[in-house]
C-alpha positions as CSV (number, residue, x, y, z in Angstrom):
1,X,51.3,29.0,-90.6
2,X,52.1,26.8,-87.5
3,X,53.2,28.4,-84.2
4,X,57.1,27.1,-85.1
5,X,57.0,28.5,-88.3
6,X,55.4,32.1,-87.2
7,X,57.9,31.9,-84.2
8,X,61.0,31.1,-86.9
9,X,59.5,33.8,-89.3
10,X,59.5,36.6,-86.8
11,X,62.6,36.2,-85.9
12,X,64.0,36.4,-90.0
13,X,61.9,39.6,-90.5
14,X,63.2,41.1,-87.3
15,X,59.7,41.1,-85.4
16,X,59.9,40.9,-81.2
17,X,55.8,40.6,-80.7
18,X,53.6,39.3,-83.4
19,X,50.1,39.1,-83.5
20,X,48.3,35.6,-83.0
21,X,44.9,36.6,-85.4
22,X,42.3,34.3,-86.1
23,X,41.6,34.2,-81.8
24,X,37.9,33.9,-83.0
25,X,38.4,30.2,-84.9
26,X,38.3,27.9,-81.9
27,X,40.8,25.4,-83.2
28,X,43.3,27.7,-83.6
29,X,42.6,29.1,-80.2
30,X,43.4,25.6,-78.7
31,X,46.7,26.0,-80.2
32,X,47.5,28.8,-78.7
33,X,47.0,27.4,-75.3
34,X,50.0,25.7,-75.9
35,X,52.3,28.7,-75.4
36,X,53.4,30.3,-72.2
37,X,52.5,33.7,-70.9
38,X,54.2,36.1,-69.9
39,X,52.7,40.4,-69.2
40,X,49.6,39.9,-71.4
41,X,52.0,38.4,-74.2
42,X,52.5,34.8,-74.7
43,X,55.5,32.5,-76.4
44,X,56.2,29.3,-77.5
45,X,59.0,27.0,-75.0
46,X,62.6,27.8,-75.8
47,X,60.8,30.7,-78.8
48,X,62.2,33.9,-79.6
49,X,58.9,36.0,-80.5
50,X,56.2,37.3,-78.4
51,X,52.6,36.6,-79.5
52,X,50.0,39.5,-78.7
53,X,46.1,37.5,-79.0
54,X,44.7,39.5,-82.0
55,X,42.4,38.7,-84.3
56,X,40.2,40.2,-87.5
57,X,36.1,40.4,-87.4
58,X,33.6,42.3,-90.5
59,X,30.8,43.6,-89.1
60,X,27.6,43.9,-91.3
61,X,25.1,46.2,-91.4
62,X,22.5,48.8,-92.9
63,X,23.3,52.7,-92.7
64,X,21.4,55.1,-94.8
65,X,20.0,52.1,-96.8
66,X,22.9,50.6,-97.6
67,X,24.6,47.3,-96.6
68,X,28.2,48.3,-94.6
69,X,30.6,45.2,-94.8
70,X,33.9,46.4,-92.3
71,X,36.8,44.9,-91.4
72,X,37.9,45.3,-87.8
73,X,41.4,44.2,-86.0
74,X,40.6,43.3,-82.1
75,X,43.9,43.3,-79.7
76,X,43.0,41.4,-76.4
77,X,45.3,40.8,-73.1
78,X,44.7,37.4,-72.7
79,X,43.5,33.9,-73.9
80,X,40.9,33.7,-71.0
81,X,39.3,37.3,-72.6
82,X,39.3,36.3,-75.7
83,X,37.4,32.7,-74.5
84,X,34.9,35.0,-73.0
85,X,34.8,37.8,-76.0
86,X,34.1,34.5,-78.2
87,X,31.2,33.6,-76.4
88,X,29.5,37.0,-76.6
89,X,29.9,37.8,-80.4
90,X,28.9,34.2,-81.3
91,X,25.6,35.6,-80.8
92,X,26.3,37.1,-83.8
93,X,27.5,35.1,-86.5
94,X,29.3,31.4,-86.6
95,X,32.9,31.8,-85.1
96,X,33.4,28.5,-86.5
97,X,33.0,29.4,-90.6
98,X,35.8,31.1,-90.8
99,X,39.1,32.8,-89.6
100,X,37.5,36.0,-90.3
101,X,33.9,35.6,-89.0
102,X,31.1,38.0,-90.8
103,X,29.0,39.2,-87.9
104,X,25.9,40.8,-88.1
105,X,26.5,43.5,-85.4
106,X,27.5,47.2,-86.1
107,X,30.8,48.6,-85.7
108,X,29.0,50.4,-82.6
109,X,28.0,46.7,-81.0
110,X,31.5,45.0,-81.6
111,X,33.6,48.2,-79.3
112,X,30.8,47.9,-77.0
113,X,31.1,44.1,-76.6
114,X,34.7,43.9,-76.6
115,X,35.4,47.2,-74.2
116,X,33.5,45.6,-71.6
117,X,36.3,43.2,-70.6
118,X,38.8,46.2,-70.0
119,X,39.4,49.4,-71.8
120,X,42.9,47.5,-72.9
121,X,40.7,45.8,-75.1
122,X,41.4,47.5,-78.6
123,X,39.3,47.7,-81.5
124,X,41.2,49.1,-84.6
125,X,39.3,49.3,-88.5
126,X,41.6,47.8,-90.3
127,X,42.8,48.7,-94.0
128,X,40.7,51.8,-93.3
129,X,40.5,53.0,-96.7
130,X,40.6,49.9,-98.8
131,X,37.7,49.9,-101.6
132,X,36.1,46.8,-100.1
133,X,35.8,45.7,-96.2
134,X,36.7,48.9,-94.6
135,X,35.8,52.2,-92.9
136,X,36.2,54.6,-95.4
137,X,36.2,52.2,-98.6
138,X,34.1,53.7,-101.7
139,X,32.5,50.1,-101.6
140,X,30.4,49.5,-98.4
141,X,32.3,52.4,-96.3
142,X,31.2,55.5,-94.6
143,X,32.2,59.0,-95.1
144,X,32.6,59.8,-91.2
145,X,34.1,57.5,-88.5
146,X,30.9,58.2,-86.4
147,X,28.4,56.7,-88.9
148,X,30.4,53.9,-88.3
149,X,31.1,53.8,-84.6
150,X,28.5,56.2,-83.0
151,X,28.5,56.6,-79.4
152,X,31.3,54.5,-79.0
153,X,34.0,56.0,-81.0
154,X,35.6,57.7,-77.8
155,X,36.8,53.7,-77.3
156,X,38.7,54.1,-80.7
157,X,41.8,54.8,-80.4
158,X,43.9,53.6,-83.7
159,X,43.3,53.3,-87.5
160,X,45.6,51.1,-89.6
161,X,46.6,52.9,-92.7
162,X,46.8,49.9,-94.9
163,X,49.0,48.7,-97.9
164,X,47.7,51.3,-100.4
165,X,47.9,54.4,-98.1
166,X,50.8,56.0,-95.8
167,X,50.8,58.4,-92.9
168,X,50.6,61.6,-95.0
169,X,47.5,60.2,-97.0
170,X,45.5,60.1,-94.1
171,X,46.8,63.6,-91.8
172,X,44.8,65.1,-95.2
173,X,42.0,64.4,-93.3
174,X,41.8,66.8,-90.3
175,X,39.2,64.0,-88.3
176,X,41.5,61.5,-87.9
177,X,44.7,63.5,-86.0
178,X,43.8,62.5,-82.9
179,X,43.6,58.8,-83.9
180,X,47.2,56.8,-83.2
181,X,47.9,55.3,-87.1
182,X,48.8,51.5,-86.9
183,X,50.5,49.2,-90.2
184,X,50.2,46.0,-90.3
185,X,50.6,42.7,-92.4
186,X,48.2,40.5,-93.6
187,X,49.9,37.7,-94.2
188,X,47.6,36.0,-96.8
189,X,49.8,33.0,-97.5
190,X,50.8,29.2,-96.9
191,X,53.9,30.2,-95.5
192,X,55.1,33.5,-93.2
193,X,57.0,35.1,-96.1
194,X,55.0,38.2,-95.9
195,X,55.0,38.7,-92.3
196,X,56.7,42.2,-91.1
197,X,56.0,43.8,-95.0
198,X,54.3,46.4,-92.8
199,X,55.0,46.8,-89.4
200,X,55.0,49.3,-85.8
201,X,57.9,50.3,-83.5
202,X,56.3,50.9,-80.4
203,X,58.4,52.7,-77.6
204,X,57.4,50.8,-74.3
205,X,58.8,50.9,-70.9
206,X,58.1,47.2,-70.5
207,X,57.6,44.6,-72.8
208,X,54.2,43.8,-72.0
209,X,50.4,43.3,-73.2
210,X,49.3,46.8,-71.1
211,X,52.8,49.0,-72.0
212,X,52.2,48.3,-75.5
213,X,48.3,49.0,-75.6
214,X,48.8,51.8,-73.7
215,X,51.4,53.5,-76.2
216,X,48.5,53.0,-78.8
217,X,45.7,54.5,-76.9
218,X,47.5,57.6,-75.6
219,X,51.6,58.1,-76.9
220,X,50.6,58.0,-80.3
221,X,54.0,60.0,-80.8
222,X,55.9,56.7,-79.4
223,X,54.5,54.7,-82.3
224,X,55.9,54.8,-85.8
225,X,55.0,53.1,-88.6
226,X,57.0,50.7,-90.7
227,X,55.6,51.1,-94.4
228,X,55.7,50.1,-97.9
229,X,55.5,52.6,-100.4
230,X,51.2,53.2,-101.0
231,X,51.9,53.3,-104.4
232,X,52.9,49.5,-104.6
233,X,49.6,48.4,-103.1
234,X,46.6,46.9,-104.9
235,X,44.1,50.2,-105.0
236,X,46.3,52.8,-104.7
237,X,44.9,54.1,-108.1
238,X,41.7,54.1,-109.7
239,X,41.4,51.5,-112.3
240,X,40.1,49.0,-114.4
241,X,41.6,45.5,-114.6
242,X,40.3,43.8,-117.1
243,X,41.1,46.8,-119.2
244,X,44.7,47.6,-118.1
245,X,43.5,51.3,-117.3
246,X,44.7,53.0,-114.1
247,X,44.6,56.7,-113.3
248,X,45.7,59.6,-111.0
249,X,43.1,61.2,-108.9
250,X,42.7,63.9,-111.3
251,X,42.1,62.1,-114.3
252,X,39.9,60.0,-112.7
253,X,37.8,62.7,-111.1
254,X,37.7,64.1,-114.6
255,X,36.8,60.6,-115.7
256,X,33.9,60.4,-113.7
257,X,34.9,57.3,-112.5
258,X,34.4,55.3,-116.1
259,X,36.8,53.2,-117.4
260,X,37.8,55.3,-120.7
261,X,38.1,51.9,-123.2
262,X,35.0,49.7,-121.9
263,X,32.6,52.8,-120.4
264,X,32.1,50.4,-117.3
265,X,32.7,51.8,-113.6
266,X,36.4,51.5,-112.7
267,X,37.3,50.3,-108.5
268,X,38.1,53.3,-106.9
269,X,41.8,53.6,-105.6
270,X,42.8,54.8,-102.3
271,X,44.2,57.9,-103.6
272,X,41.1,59.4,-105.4
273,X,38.9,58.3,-102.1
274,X,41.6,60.2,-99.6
275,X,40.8,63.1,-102.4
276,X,37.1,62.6,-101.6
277,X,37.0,63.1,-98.0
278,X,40.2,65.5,-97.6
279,X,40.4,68.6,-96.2
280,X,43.9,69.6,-96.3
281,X,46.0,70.0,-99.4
282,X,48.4,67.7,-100.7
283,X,51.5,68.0,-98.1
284,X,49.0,69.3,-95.1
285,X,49.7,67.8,-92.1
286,X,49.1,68.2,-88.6
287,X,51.0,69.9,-85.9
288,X,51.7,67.2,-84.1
289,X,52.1,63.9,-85.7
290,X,53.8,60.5,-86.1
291,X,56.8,59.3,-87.7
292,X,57.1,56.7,-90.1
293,X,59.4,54.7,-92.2
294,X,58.7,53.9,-95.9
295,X,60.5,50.6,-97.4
296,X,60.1,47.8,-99.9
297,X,60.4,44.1,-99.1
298,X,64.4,42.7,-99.3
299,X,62.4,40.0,-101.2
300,X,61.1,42.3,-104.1
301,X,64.2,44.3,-104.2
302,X,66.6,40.7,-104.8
303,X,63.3,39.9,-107.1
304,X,63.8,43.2,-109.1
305,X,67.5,42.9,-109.6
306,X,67.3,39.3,-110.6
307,X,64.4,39.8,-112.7
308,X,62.9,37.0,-111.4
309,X,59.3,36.6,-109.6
310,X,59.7,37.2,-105.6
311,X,59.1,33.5,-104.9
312,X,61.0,31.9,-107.0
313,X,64.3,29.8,-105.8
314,X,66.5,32.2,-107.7
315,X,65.2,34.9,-105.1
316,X,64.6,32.3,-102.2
317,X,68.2,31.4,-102.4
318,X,69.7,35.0,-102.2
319,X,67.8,36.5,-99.7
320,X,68.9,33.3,-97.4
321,X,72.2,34.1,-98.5
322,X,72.2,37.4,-97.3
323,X,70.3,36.9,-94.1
324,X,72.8,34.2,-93.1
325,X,75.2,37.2,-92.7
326,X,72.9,39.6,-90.7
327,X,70.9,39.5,-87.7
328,X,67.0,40.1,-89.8
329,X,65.7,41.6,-92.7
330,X,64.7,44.9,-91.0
331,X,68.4,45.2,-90.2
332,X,69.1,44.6,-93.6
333,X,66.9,47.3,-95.2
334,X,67.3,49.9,-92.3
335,X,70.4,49.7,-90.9
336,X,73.4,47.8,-92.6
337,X,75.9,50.3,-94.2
338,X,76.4,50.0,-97.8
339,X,80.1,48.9,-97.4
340,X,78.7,46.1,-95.6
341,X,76.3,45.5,-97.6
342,X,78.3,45.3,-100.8
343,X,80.4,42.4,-99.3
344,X,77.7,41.1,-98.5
345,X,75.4,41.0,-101.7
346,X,77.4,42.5,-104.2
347,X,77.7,46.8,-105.4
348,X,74.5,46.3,-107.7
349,X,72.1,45.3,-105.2
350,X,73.5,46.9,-102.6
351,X,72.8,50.3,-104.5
352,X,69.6,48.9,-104.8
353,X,69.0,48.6,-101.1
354,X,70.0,52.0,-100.4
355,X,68.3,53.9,-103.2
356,X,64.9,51.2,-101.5
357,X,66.0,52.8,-98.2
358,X,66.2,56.4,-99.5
359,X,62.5,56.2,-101.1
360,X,64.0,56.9,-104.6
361,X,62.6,54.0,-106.3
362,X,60.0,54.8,-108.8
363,X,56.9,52.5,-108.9
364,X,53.9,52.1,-110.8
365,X,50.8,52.7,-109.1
366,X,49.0,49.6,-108.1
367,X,45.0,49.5,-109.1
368,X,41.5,47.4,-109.2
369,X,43.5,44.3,-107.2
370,X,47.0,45.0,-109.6
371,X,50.2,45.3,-107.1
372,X,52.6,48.5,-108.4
373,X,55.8,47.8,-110.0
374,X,59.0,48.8,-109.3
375,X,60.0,50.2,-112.9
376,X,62.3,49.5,-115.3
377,X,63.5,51.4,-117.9
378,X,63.3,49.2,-121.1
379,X,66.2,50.1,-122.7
380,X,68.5,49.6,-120.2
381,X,67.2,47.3,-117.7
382,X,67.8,49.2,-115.0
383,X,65.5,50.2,-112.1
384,X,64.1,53.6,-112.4
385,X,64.6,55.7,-109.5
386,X,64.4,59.4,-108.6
387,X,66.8,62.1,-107.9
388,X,64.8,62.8,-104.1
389,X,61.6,61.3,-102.6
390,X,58.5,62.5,-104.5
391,X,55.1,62.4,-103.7
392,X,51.6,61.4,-105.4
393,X,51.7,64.0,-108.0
394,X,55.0,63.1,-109.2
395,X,53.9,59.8,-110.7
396,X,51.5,61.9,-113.2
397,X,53.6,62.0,-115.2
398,X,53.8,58.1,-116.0
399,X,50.4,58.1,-116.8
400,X,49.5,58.3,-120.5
401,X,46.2,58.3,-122.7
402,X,46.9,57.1,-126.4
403,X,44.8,58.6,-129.4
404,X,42.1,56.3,-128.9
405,X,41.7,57.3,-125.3
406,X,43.0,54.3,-123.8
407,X,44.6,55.0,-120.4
408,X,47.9,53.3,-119.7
């Protein structure tokens, strides 16, 4: 994860301004010194990609007598801020330990600390509704963005939605419509392969730090999110691993929340918590709202159609293949008509890309840590897809409880 290789990577997916993280980790904040800036935005000499100074904090502490772990993205307009935000929360908890420091500060402390260098300065809770580390997560979350933020929630301006939730997951919930929704990608690997899996399109006048922070804090409708279908993340159901159990909000609420084969407690999934705190029906939304763009990796789809595992050089070598003929991947999945695209790849996968492009590719709920599948129908080895883009409820129908009660 060098500077070179983010740069290069960027550029693949189809990414202009990419976000540094880890600004809090001093070493990795001397490497960034290295690059050149330019509006608030740095880049690398002769580089194609803007870097934005960004960088990922969880806050601890007690509310109503228990211990609140959350995960927090900070956006910063410069290298020399985020020298001096460093210095103030290392008051808090050793900078040093980790990329992601633990702090022992409130969510309430960590706005107020970083807002004081310039209202620019962004705080966004990150993953908002993930089970663990986040604002609303049934493990260490609150039920209210004020328990959370307190005084200083007027200087919140964005949530990010997360791999196991979507735009029309979270307009359920009538609190958050004022709130600017943000997706991003954790990149959680050796190598930048993941970067742009989730992503923004930001309408800005100029390409700089302050056009592009101000879009988030008040032109919410100038941002739209680039996501991948909630269902393939790792909670979007409620589940039990170690069982192979994972259930729709219904079944789950009917469940009590126990795992059906061992009795234990099964991780809550994003969907049954959204259930939790909503307050608009399934399809509610609000009148005025964001667009967003749903899609699946180029790497899974070539993974799917090969039947081969996303990283192996079956896959590797394909999805070079194909971006040697296009500009990015984002072009690729967005964009590129599908007579282009069958010269390109070949009519099989090219289908593929366009029923990936059309949301009509049926997945498996993801649960307890368990990514979703793309399906396959078994006797013909063919993807699974749908006649139209459903919604949650649709997937019921995939899950299944055997005679012995075993979900499935």
């Amino acid at each position: 994860m060098t500077l070179k290789n983010l740069d290069r990577g960027a550029s693949v997916k189809g990414i202009n301004v990419l976000g540094t993280g880890d600004f809090t980790h001093r070493k990795w904040r001397d490497e960034l010194k290295s690059l050149k800036e330019e509006d608030g935005l740095y880049r690398m000499e002769g580089g194609r990609t803007r870097f934005l100074v960004t960088g990922e904090v969880c806050t601890n502490f007690e509310f109503e007598g228990k211990t609140r772990r959350i995960h927090h993205l900070i956006l910063l307009p410069s290298l020399e801020i985020a020298e001096q935000v460093c210095e103030r929360l290392s008051k808090y908890g050793d900078l040093e330990a980790d990329g992601r420091p633990n702090l022992s500060m409130t969510g309430a402390q960590l706005v107020e600390e970083v807002v004081e260098f310039g209202e620019e300065c962004l705080v966004i809770p990150a993953h908002i509704w993930t089970p663990w580390f986040s604002l609303f997560g049934d493990r260490g979350g609150v039920n209210r963005i004020e328990e959370c933020y307190e005084d200083q929630t007027p200087h919140v301006y964005a949530l990010e939605t997360g791999l196991s939730s979507d735009p029309p997951m979270n307009w359920r919930v009538s609190a958050l419509d004022s709130f600017t929704l943000v997706s991003n990608s954790d990149s959680h690997s050796p190598s930048p392969w993941r970067l742009g899996r989730e992503a923004n399109i930001i309408e800005v006048q100029d390409l700089t730090y302050s056009d592009i922070a101000r879009a988030i804090m008040e032109c919410k409708d100038k941002v739209t999110t680039i996501e991948v279908d909630p269902a393939y993340g790792k909670y979007h159901w409620t589940g039990h691993r170690n069982c192979r159990v994972s259930v729709p909000p219904s079944e789950a609420i009917r469940l009590k929340g126990v795992c059906p084969v061992c009795g234990k407690k099964m991780t809550k999934g994003v969907a049954e918590r959204v259930e939790e705190l909503a307050d608009r029906p399934e399809g509610g939304m609000p009148e005025k709202r964001q667009s967003y763009i749903k899609i699946l990796p180029l790497s899974d789809i070539i993974a799917t159609h090969l039947g081969k595992d996303p990283f192996s050089a079956e896959v590797q070598r394909a999805y070079w293949d194909i971006l040697k003929k296009f500009s990015n991947e984002l072009q690729v999945l967005l964009e590129v008509p599908i007579e282009e695209l069958e010269r390109a790849c070949g009519r099989d996968l090219a289908r593929l890309i366009i029923l990936n492009r059309e949301n009509r590719i049926r997945i498996l709920p993801g649960y307890d840590g368990v990514y979703g599948k793309i399906e396959i129908d078994g006797e013909s080895g063919r993807v699974s897809f749908l006649r139209r883009p459903k919604n949650l409820e649709d997937y019921i129908n995939h899950w299944k409880v055997d005679s012995n009660g075993k979900g499935s």
